[in-house]
C-alpha positions in Angstrom: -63.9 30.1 -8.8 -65.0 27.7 -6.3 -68.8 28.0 -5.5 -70.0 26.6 -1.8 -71.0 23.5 -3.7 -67.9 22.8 -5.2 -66.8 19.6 -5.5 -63.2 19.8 -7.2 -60.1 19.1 -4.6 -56.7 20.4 -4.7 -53.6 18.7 -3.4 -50.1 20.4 -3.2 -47.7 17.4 -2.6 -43.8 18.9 -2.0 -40.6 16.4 -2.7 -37.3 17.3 -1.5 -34.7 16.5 -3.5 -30.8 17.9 -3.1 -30.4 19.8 -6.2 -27.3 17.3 -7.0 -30.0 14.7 -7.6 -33.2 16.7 -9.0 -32.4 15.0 -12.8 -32.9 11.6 -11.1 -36.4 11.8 -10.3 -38.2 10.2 -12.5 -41.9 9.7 -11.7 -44.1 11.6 -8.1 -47.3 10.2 -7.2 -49.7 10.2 -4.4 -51.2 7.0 -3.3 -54.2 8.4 -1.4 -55.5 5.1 -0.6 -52.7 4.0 1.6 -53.5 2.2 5.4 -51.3 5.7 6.7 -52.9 7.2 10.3 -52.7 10.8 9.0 -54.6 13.6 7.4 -52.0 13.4 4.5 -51.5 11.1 1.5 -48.3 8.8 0.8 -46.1 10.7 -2.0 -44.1 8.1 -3.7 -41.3 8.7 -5.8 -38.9 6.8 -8.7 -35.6 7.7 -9.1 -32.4 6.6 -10.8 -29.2 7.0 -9.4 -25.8 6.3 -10.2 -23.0 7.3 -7.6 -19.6 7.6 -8.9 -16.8 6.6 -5.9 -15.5 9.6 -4.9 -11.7 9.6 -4.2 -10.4 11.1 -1.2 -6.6 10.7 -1.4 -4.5 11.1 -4.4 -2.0 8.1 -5.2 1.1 8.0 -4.0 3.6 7.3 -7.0 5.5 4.2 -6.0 9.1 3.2 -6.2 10.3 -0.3 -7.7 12.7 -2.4 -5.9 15.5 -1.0 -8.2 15.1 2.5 -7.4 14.5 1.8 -3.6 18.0 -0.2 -3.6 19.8 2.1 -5.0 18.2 5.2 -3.0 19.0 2.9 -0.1 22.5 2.6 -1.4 23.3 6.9 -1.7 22.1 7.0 1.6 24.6 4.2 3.4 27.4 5.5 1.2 26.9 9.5 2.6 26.1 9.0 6.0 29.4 6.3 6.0 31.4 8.7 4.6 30.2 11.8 7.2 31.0 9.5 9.6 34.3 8.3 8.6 35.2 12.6 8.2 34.3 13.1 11.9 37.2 10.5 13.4 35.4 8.7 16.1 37.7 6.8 17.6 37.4 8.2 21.1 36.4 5.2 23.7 33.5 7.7 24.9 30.1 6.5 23.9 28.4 9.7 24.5 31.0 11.8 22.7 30.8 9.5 19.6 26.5 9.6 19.8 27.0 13.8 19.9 28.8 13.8 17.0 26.9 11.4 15.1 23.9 13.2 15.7 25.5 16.7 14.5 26.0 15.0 11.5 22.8 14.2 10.8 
């Protein structure tokens, strides 16, 4: 117990520290001598951290030039062919647009 007299002194001195980082912290101290304009004392801390880069977007698998030719290829083939089926030899521009575009 603490007489009148008593000349101990207690100091409570908090850190926040996101629980993500709380096994970084390596060393808390107080440094009650510093030129600070305040009834409190300067807490200073050491930690150690080491961030890891967090990805955001997965990667997209790519195609070689191959594959892209030859995907390239299926596609000129079918939509020639659809449009050979349809006939458009009318003279009509808009006619021949319409039925293009009901093919796709």
């Amino acid at each position: 117990m603490e007489g009148t007299g008593s000349r101990s002194r207690h100091q409570l001195d908090y850190l926040l520290v996101k629980h993500r980082f709380i096994n970084s912290v390596r060393a808390v101290q107080t440094v009650p001598g510093a030129d600070v304009d305040s009834n409190f004392n300067l807490v200073v801390a050491k930690i150690r951290i080491k961030l890891k880069k967090i990805i955001r977007f997965q990667k997209k698998t790519t195609m070689g030039f191959g594959e892209l030719y030859t995907q390239r290829q299926r596609v000129r083939d079918t939509l020639e062919e659809k449009i050979g089926e349809m006939g458009c030899n009318s003279g009509d521009v808009e006619v021949q647009w319409n039925n293009i575009e009901n093919v796709c």
